[in-house]
C-alpha positions as CSV (number, residue, x, y, z in Angstrom):
1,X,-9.7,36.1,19.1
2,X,-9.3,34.5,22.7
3,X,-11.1,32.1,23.6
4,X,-11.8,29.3,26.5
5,X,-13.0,25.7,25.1
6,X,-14.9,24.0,27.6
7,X,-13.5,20.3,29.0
8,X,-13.9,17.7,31.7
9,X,-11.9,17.5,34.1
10,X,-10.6,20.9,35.1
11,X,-9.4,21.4,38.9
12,X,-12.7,23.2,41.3
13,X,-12.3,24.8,44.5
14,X,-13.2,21.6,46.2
15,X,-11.2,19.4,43.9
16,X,-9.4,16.9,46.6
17,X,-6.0,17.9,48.0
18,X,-4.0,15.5,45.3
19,X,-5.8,17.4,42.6
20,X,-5.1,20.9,44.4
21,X,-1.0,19.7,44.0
22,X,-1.5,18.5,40.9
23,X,-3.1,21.8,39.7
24,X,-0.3,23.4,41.3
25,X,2.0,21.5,39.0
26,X,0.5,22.9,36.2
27,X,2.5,25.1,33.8
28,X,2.0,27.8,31.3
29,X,3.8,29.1,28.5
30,X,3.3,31.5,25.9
31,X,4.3,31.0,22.2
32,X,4.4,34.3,19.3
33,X,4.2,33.8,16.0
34,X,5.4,36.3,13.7
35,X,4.0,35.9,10.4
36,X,0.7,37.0,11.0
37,X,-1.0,36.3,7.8
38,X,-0.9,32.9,8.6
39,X,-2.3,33.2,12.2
40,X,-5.7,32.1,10.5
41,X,-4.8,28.8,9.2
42,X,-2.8,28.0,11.4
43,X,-5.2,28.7,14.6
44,X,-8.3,27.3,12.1
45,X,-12.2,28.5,11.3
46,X,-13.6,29.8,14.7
47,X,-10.4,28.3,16.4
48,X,-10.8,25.1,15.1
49,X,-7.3,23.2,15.1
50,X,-6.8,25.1,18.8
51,X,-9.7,23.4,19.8
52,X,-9.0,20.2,18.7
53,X,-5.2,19.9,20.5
54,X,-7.2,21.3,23.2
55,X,-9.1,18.5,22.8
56,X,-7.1,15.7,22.7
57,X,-4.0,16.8,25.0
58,X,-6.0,18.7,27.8
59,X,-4.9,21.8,28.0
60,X,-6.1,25.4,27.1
61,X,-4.8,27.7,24.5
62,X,-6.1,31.3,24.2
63,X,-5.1,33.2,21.4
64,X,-4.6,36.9,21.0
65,X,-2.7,38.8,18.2
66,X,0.2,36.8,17.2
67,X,0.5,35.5,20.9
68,X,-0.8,31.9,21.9
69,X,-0.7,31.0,25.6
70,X,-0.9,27.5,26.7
71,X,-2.0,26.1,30.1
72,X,-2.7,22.8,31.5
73,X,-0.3,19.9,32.5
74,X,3.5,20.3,32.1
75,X,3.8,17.7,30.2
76,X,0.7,18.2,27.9
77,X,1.5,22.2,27.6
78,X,5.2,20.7,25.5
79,X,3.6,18.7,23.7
80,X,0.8,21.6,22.6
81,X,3.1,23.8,22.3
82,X,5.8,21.4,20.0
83,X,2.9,20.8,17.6
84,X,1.5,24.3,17.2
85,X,4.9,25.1,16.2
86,X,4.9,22.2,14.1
87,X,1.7,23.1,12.3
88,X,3.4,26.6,11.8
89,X,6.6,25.1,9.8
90,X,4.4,23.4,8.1
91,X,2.4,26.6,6.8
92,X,5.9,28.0,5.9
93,X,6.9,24.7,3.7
94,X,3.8,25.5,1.6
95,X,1.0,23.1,2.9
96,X,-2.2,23.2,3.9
97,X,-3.6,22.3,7.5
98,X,-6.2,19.6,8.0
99,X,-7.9,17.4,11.0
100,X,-5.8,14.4,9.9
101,X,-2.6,16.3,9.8
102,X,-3.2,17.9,13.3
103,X,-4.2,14.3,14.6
104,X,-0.7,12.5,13.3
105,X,1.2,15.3,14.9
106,X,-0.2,15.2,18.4
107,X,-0.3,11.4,18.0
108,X,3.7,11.8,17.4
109,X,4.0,15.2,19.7
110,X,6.0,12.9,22.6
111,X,8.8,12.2,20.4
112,X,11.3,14.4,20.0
113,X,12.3,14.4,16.2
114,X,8.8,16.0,15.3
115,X,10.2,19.1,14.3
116,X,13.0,17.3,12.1
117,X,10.2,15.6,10.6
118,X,8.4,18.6,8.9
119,X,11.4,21.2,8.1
120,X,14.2,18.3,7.9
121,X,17.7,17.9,9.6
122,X,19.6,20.9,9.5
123,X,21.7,19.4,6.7
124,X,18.9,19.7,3.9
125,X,16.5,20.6,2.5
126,X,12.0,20.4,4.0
127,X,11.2,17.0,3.3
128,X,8.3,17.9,0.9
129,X,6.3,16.9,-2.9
130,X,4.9,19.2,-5.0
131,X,2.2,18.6,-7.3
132,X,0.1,20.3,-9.6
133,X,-2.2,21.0,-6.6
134,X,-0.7,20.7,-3.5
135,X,2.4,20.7,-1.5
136,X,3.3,17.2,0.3
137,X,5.0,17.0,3.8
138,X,5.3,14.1,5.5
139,X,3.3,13.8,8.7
140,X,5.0,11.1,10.7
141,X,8.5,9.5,11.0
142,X,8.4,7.0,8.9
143,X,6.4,9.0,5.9
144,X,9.6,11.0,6.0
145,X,11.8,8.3,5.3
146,X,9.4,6.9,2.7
147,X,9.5,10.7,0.9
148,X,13.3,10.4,0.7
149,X,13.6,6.8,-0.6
150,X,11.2,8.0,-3.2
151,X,13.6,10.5,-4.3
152,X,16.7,8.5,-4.4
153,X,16.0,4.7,-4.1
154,X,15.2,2.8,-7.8
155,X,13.2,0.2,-6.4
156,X,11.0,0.9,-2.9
157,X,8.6,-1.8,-1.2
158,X,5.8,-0.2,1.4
159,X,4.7,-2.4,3.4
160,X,2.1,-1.9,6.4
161,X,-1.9,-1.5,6.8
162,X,-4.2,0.7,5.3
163,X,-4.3,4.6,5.5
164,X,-0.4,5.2,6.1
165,X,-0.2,6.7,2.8
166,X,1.9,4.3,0.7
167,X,0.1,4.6,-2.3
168,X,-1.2,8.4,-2.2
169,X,2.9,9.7,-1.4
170,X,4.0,7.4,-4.6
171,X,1.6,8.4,-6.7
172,X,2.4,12.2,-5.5
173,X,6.3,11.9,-6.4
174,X,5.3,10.0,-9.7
175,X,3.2,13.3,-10.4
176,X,5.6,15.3,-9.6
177,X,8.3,13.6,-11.8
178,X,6.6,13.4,-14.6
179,X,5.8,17.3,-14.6
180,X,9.5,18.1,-14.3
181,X,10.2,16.2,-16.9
182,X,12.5,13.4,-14.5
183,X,10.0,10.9,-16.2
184,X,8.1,10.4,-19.5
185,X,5.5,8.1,-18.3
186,X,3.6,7.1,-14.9
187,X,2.8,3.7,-14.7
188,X,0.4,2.6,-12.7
189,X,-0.8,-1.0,-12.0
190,X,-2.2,-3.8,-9.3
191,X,-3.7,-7.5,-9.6
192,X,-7.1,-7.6,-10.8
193,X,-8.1,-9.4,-7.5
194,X,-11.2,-9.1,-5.6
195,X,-11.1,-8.3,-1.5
196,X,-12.5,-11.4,-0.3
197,X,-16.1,-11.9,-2.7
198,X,-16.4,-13.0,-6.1
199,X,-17.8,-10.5,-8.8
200,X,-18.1,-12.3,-11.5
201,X,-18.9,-11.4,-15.2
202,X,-18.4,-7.5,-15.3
203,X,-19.9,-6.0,-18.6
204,X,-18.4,-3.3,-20.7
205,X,-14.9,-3.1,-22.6
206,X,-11.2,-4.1,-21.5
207,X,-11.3,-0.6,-19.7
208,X,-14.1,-1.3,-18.1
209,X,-13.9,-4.4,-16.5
210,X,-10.6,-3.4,-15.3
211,X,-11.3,0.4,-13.7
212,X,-13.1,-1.0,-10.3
213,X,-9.8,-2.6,-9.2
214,X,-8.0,0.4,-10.4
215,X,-10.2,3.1,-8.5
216,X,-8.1,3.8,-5.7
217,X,-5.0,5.0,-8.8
218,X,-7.1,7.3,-10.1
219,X,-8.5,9.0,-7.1
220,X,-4.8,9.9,-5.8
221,X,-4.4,11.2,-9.0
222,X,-6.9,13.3,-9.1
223,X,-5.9,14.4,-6.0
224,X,-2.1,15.8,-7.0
225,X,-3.4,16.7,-10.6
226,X,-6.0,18.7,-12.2
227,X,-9.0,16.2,-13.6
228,X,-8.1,17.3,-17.1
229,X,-4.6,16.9,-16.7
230,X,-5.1,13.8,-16.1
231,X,-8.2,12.7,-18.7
232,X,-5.5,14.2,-21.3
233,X,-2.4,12.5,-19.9
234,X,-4.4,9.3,-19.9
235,X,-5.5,10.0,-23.6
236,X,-1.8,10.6,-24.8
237,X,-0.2,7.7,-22.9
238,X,1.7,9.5,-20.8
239,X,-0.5,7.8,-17.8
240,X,-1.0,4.2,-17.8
241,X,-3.7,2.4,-15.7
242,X,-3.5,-1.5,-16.0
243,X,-3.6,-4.7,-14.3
244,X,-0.3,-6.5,-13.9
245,X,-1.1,-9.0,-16.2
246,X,-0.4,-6.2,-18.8
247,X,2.6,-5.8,-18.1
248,X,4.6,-9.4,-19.2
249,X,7.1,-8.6,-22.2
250,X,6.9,-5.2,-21.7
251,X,10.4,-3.2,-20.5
252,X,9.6,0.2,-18.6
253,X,12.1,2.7,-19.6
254,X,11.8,6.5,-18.8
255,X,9.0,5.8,-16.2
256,X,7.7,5.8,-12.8
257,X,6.2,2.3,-12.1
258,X,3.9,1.8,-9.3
259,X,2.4,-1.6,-8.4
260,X,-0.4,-1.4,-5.2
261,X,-2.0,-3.9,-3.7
262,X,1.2,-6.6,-4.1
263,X,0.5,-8.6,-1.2
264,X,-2.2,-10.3,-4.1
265,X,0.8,-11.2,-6.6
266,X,1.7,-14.4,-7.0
267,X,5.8,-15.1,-6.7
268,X,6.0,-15.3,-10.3
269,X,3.7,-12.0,-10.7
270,X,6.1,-10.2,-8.5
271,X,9.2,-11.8,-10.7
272,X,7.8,-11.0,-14.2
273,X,7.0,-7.2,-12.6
274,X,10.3,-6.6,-11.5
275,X,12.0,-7.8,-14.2
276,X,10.5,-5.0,-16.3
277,X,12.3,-2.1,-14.8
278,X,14.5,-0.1,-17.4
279,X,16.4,2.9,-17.8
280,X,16.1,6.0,-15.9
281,X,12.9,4.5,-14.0
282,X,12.0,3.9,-10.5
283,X,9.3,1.3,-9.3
284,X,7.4,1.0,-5.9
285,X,5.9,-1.8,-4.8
286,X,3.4,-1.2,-2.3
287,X,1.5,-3.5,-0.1
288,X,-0.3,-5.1,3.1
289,X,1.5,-8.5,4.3
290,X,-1.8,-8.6,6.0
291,X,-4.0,-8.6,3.7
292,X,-3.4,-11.5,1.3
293,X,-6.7,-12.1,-0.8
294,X,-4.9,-14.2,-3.3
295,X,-7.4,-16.9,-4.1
296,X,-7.3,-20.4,-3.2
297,X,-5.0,-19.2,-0.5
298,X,-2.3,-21.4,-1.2
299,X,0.3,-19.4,-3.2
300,X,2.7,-17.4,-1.4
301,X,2.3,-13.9,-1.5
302,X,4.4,-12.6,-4.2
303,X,5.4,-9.4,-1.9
304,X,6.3,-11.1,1.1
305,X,9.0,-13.1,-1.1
306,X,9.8,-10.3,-2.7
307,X,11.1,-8.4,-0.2
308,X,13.0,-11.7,1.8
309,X,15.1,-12.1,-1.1
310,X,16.1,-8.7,-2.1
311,X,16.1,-6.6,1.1
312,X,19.8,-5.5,1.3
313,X,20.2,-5.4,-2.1
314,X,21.4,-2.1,-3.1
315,X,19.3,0.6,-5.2
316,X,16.4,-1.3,-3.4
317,X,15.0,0.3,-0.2
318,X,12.1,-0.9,2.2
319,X,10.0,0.7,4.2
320,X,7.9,-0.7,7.4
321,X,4.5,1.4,7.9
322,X,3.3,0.7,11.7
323,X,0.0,1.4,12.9
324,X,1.2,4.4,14.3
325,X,1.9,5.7,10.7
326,X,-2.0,5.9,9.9
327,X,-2.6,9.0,9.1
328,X,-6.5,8.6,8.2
329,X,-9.4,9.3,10.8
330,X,-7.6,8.4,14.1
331,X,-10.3,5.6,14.5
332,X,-9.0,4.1,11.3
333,X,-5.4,3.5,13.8
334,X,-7.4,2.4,16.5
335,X,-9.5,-0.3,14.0
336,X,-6.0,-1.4,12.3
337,X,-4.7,-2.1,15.8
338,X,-7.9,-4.1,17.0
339,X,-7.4,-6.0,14.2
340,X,-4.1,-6.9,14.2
341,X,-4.1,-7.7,18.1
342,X,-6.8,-10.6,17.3
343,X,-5.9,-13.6,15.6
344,X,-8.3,-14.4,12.5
């Protein structure tokens, strides 16, 4: 099973003398695993995840048995060795290993709460969702906090950019409510609002000229829930998929309420939606601040009100997604942040 991956940069026999001390500041450490079982999703398809932290922190791992061994750079062998162990708790909470997963924990591998954030403090509980078809752990610092408002707060805003999973985790702990029972409905809605073009006439039924805004809802769903789960959830009424604008005079008791997309609400959008929250329910609001396609561009973003007025109110909790939180294809982060560092 041991294997060497080839990379740049490793020291030669007539590397310079800085790069002879530097090699000679290079550490190694070996790690064992004792649940061996999982030793193949956790080291990957032909040594796949090994390769890629070999990959992006320099070092090289061999693996042999249950015994990894790590060499390369002190600093870059800890932080190899803190996520493998990292990828390993994760394996016992339940969840499955993938690229993006392995990328958020390196990108967070030189802080050192990473551990706390996969099992949780010592205090509790693993910070985790389960669904119908998977198990949920968070994968950076902030997701953490995000999965325990969502377990305790009544209303929670989300703000940040794209791909730090503010949607996808809602919808998961909405799914997961409403199989326990916690919940009798999911309710699921955004502003029919187009990102930046003009559409126009869309043919087709009430339910069809609304499902293009609403795709994104129903792909997390059918992410955390079998398709026919949902098709017969949707049937029944137990899942609702609407615009906001279906929502005036209604009260939502007995539900998880989701609204995505709430930087495109208008202040009085946001007010009406708010004021529809009932008995035993819990609402998220979810949204970009940066990403206002509210036509005309004049009205205030309903979200960004929103959440100046009733931050600090309590039952209400907010949380700040960062760049850093994208937990997508790493390029996604590194397209966010070009973004943001330009002015339009």
């Amino acid at each position: 099973m041991a294997r060497k991956a080839t990379r740049a940069g490793e020291p030669s026999a007539l590397a310079h003398p800085e790069d002879r001390r530097d090699a000679a500041r290079r550490a190694r450490v070996e790690v064992l695993f004792d649940e061996q079982a999982m030793l193949g999703a956790l080291f990957g398809e032909f040594d796949a995840n090994l390769v890629l932290i070999e990959n992006r922190l320099g070092v090289l791992i061999a693996a042999r048995g249950n015994k990894v061994v790590i060499e390369g750079a002190e600093d870059d062998v800890a932080r190899a060795r803190e996520v493998l162990v990292a990828l390993h708790e994760r394996l016992l909470t339940g969840a499955e290993l993938d690229s993006g997963m392995i990328e958020a924990l390196i990108a967070r591998s030189n802080e050192p709460t990473l551990e706390g954030i996969i099992t949780g403090d010592a205090k509790g509980p693993p910070i985790m969702i389960r669904t119908r078809r998977k198990t949920i752990v968070p994968r950076t610092a902030m997701q953490a906090d995000y999965m325990r408002q969502l377990a305790s707060r009544d209303i929670i805003f989300a703000l940040g950019p794209a791909g730090t999973g503010k949607t996808y985790l809602a919808v998961a702990q909405a799914v997961s409510q409403l199989i326990t029972g916690s919940v009798q409905r999911l309710i699921l809605s955004r502003p029919a609002v187009e990102a930046g073009e003009r559409l126009g006439f869309l043919p087709g039924d009430m339910k069809e000229k609304v499902d293009p805004y609403l795709r994104p809802l129903y792909d997390a769903l059918y992410d955390c829930m079998p398709p026919e789960q949902v098709d017969r959830r949707i049937a029944s009424g137990e899942i609702e998929i609407a615009p906001i604008a279906f929502m005036r005079g209604r009260t939502l008791a007995d539900a998880f309420v989701i609204l995505d997309e709430a930087q495109n609400t208008t202040r009085e959008q946001m007010k009406m939606f708010l004021t529809r929250f009932g008995q035993n329910s819990r609402m998220v609001v979810c949204g970009d601040p940066k990403q206002v396609d509210i036509p005309g561009g004049d009205a205030q973003s309903g979200l960004i009100d929103a959440v100046n007025r009733l931050t600090g109110i309590d039952g209400i909790g907010v949380t700040r997604f960062s760049v850093i939180d994208v937990v997508r294809h790493p390029v996604v982060g590194r397209i966010v942040e070009a973004y943001e560092g330009k002015s339009a």
